[in-house]
C-alpha positions as CSV (number, residue, x, y, z in Angstrom):
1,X,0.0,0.0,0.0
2,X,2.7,2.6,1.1
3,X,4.4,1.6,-2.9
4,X,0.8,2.6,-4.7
5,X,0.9,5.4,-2.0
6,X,4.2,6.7,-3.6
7,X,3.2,6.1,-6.9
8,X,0.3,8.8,-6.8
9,X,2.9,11.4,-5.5
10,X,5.5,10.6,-7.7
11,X,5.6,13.8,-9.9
12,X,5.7,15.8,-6.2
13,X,8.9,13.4,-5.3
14,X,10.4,14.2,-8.1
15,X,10.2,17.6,-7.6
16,X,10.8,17.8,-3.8
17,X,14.7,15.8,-4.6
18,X,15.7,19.2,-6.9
19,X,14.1,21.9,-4.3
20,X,11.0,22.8,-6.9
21,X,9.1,22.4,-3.7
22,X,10.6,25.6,-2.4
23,X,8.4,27.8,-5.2
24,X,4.9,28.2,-4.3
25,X,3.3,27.2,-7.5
26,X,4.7,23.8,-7.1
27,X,2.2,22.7,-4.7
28,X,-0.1,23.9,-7.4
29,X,0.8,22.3,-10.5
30,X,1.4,18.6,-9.1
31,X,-1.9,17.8,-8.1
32,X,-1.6,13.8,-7.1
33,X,-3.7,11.1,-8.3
34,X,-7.1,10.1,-6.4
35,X,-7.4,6.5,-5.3
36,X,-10.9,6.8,-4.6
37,X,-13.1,5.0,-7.3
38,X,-10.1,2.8,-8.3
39,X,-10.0,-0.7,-8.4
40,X,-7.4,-2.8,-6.5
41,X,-6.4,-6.2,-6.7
42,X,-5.6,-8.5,-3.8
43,X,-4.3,-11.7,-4.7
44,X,-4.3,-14.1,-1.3
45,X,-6.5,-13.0,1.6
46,X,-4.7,-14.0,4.7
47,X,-3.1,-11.6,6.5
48,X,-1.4,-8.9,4.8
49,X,-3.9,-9.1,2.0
50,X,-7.0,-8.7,4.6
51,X,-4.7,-5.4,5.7
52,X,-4.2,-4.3,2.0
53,X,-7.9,-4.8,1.4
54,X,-8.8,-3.3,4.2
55,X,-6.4,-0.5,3.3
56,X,-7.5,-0.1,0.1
57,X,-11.4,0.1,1.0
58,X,-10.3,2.9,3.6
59,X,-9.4,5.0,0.8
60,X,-12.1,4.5,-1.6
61,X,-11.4,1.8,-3.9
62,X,-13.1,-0.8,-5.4
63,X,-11.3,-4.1,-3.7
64,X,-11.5,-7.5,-5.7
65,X,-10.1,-10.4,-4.0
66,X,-8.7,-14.0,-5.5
67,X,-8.0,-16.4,-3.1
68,X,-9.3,-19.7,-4.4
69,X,-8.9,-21.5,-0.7
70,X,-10.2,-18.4,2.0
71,X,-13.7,-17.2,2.3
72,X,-14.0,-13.8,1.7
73,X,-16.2,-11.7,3.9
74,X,-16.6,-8.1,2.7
75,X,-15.1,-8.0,-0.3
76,X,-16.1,-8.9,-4.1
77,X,-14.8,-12.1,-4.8
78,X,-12.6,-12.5,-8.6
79,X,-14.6,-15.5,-9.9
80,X,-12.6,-18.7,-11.1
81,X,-9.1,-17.9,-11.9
82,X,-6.9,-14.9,-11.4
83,X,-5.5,-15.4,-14.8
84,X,-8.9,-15.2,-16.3
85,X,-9.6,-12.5,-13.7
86,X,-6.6,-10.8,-15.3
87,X,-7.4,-10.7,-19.1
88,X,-10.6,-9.2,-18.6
89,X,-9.9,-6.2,-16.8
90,X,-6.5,-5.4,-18.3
C-alpha cells in the first residue's frame, strides 16, 4: 500500500529531490492522483492481503479479491481464476 501510496505522488517526489518544492506554484501544479473510485487487486487473503484490502477500501477503492482457498467476507470475490480475472480487466 505505502508503494501505490508513492506512486500517486510521484511527480511531487520528483520535484521535492531538486528543491521545486521551495516555489509556491509547485504545490499547485502537481496535483496527485485520487485512489478513490479505483479498483485494486488482492491476490491471497490472509493476513497482509485482509490489511491491503482493508487499506485499500479505507481509501475508496473498489477491492476485488482472489484467493481460491479463503472465504472472503466483505469484499467482491474474482470469480474462477486470477489469470482469467486478469485478461478481462486489463
Amino acid at each position: 500500500m505505502a508503494l501505490i501510496l508513492a506512486m500517486t505522488k510521484k511527480d511531487q517526489i520528483g520535484g521535492a529531490k531538486v528543491g521545486a518544492w521551495r516555489e509556491k506554484r509547485f504545490f499547485h501544479d502537481h496535483k496527485g492522483i485520487e485512489l478513490a473510485g479505483k479498483t485494486l487487486g488482492v491476490a491471497g487473503f490472509g493476513r497482509i492481503g485482509r490489511r491491503v484490502a482493508l487499506l485499500g477500501a479505507a481509501f475508496g477503492m473498489h477491492v476485488i479479491v482472489y484467493d481460491p482457498f479463503a472465504r472472503v467476507a466483505g469484499f467482491k470475490q474474482a470469480p474462477h481464476s486470477m489469470n482469467c480475472w486478469m485478461r478481462r480487466h486489463f
